[in-house]
C-alpha positions in Angstrom: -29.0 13.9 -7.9 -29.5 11.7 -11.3 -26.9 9.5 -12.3 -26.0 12.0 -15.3 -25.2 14.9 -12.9 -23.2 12.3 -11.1 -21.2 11.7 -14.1 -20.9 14.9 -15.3 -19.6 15.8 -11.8 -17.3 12.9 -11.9 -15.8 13.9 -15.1 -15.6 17.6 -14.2 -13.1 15.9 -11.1 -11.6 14.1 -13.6 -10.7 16.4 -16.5 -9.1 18.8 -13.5 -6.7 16.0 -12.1 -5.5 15.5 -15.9 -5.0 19.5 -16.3 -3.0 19.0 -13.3 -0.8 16.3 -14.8 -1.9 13.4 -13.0 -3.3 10.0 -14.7 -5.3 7.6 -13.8 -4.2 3.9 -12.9 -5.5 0.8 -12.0 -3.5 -1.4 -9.3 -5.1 -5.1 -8.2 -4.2 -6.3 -4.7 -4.7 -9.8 -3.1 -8.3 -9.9 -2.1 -8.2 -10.0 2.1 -11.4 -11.7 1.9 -10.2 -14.9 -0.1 -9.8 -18.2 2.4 -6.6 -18.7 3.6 -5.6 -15.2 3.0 -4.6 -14.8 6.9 -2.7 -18.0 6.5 -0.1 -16.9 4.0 0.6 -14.0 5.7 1.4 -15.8 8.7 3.9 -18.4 6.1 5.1 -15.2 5.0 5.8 -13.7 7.7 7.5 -16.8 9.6 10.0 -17.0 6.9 10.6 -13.2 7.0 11.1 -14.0 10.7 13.8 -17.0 10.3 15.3 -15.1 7.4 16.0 -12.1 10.4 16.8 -14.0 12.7 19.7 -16.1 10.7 20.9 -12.4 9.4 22.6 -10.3 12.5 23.5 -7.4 10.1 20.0 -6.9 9.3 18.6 -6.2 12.9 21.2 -3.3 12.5 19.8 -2.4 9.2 16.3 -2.1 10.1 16.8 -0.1 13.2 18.9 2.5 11.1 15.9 2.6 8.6 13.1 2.5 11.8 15.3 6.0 12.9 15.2 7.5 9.9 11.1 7.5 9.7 10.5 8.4 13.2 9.1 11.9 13.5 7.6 11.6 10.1 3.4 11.2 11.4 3.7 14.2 13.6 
């Protein structure tokens, strides 16, 4: 297939998610590769972990929102 028919196909998709009133954006997320990456999200997630732990209204908080997902993946 030549890069034209590629394009052409590509558009085609295109044009028909527009007709079906849907837009295209572009979102950036943190790059998982980048050094120290692993690192921050263990920072992060320590302070997320203190910031529970010193919140006892929270535990019952997140449990209420855990119950209210269940079920939704089968």
């Amino acid at each position: 297939m030549t890069a034209a028919q590629v394009n052409a196909r590509v558009q085609k998709h295109r044009d028909a998610l527009r007709q079906a009133g849907l837009r295209p954006v572009q979102l950036w997320v943190p790059d998982t590769r980048r050094p120290g990456f692993a690192l921050e999200c263990q920072r992060q997630c320590l302070l997320i972990a203190q910031a529970d732990g010193a919140d006892p209204a929270l535990q019952s908080f997140t449990n209420a929102a855990l119950a209210d997902v269940q079920g939704w993946t089968d």
